[in-house]
LUMDREN-596627 format. One record per residue (C-alpha): residue in three letters; residue number from 1; x, z, y. Coordinates in Angstrom, 3 decimals. Layout:
N
<node residu="ALA" num="NUM" east="X" up="Z" north="Y"/>
...
***
This chain:
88
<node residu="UNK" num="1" east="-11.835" up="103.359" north="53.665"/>
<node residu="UNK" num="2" east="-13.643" up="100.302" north="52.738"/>
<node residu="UNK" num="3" east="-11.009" up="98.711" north="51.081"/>
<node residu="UNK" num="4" east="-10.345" up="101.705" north="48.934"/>
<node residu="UNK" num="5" east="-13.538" up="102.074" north="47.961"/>
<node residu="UNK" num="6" east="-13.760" up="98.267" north="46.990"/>
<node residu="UNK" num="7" east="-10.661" up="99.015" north="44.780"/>
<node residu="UNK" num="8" east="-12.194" up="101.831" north="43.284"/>
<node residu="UNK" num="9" east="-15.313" up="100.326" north="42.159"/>
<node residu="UNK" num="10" east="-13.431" up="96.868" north="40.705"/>
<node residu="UNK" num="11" east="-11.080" up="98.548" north="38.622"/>
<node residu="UNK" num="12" east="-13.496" up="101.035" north="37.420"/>
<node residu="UNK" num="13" east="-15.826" up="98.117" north="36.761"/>
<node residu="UNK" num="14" east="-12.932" up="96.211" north="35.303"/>
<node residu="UNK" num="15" east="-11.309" up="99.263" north="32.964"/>
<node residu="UNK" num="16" east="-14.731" up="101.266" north="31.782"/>
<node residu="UNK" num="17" east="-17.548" up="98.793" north="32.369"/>
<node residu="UNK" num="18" east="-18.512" up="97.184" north="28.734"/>
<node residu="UNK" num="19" east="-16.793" up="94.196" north="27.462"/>
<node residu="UNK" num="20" east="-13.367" up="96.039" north="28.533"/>
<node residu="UNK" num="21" east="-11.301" up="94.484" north="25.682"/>
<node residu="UNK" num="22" east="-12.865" up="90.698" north="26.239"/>
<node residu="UNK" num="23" east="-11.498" up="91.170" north="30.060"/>
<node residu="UNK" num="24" east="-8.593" up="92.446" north="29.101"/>
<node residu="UNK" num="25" east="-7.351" up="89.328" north="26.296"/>
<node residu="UNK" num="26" east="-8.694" up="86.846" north="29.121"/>
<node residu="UNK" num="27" east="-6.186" up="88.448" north="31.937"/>
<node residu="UNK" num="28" east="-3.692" up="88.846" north="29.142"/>
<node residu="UNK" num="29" east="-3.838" up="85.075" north="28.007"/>
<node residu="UNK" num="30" east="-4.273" up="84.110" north="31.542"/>
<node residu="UNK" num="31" east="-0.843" up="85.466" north="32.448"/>
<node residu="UNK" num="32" east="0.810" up="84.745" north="28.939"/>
<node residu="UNK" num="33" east="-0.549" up="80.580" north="30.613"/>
<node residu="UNK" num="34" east="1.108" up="80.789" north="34.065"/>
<node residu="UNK" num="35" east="3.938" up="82.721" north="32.822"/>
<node residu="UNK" num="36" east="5.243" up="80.198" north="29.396"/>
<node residu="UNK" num="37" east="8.324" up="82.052" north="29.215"/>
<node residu="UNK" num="38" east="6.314" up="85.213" north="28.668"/>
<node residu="UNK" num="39" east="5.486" up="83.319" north="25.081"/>
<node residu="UNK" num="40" east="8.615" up="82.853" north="24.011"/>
<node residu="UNK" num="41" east="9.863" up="86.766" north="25.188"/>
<node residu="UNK" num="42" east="7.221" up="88.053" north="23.539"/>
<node residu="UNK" num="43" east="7.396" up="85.973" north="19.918"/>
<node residu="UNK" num="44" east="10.838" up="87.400" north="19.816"/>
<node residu="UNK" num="45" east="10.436" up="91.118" north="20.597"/>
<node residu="UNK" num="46" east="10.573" up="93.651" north="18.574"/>
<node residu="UNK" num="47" east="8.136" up="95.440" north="20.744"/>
<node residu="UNK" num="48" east="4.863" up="93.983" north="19.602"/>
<node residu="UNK" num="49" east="1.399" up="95.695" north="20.070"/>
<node residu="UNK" num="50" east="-1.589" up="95.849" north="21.895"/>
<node residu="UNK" num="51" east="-0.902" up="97.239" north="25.709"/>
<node residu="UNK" num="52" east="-4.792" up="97.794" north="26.633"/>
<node residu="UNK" num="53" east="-4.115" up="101.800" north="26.599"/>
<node residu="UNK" num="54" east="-1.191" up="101.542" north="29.214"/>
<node residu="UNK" num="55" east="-3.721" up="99.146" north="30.940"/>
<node residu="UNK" num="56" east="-6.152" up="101.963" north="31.090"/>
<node residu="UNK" num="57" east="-3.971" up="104.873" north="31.701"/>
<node residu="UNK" num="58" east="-3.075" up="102.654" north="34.568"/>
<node residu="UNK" num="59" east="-6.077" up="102.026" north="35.826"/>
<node residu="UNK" num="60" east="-7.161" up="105.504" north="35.330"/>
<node residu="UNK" num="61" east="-4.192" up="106.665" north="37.426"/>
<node residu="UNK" num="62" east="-5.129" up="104.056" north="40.217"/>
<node residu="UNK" num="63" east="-8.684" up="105.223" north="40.463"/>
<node residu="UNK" num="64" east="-7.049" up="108.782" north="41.061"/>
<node residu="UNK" num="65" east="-4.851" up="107.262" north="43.804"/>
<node residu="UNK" num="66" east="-7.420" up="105.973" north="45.471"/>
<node residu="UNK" num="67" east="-9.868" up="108.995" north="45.404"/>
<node residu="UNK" num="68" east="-6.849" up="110.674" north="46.808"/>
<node residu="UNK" num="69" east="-6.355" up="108.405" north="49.145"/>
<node residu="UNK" num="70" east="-10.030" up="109.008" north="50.485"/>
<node residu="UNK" num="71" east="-10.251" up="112.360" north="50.448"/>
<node residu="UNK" num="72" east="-7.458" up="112.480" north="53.096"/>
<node residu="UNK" num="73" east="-8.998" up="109.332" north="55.313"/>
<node residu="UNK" num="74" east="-11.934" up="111.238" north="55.223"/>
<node residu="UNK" num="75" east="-10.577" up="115.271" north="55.528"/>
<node residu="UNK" num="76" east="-8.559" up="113.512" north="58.759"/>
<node residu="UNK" num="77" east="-11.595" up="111.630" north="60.054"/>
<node residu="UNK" num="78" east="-12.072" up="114.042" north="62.998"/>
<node residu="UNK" num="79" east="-8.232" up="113.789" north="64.059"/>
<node residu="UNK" num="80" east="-9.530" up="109.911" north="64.329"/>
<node residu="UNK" num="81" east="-12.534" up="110.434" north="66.251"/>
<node residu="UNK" num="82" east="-10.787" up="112.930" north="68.733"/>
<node residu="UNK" num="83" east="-8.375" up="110.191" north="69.256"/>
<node residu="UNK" num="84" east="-10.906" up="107.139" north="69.705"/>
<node residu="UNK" num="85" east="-12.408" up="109.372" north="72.451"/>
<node residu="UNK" num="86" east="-9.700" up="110.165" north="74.307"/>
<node residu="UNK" num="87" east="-8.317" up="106.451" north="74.091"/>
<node residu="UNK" num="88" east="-11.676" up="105.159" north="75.046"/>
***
């Protein structure tokens, strides 16, 4: 559960916090460094534009993943405790 809730908070911090657009050139000129193909591909597609809304839809969909996610870790926590006690 910890994880997920880690995960929630950092790309809810990442996606909504302000600054959003600042974070999101830096990742995408990050990856545009390691990846110098990505350059070239993109200098020579016809499918310019600015991705930060897929980034956010994204990110939006991955915070409802994870609250999903939690709900069910925690809605099965007693199935876990039952079998801690009969283990232990």
């Amino acid at each position: 559960m910890g994880y997920y809730i880690f995960a929630l908070l950092n790309t809810a911090v990442f996606c909504f916090a302000p600054g959003r657009s600042a974070r999101i050139a830096r990742l995408l000129d990050a990856e545009r460094s390691m990846l110098p193909w990505m350059r070239s591909a993109q200098t020579n597609s016809p499918f310019t534009g600015d991705i930060t809304l897929f980034l956010v839809v994204g990110a939006i969909f991955g915070i409802a993943f994870c609250l999903v996610l939690l709900y069910f870790l925690a809605a099965a926590k007693p199935a876990f405790d039952k079998a801690a006690q009969q283990a232990g």
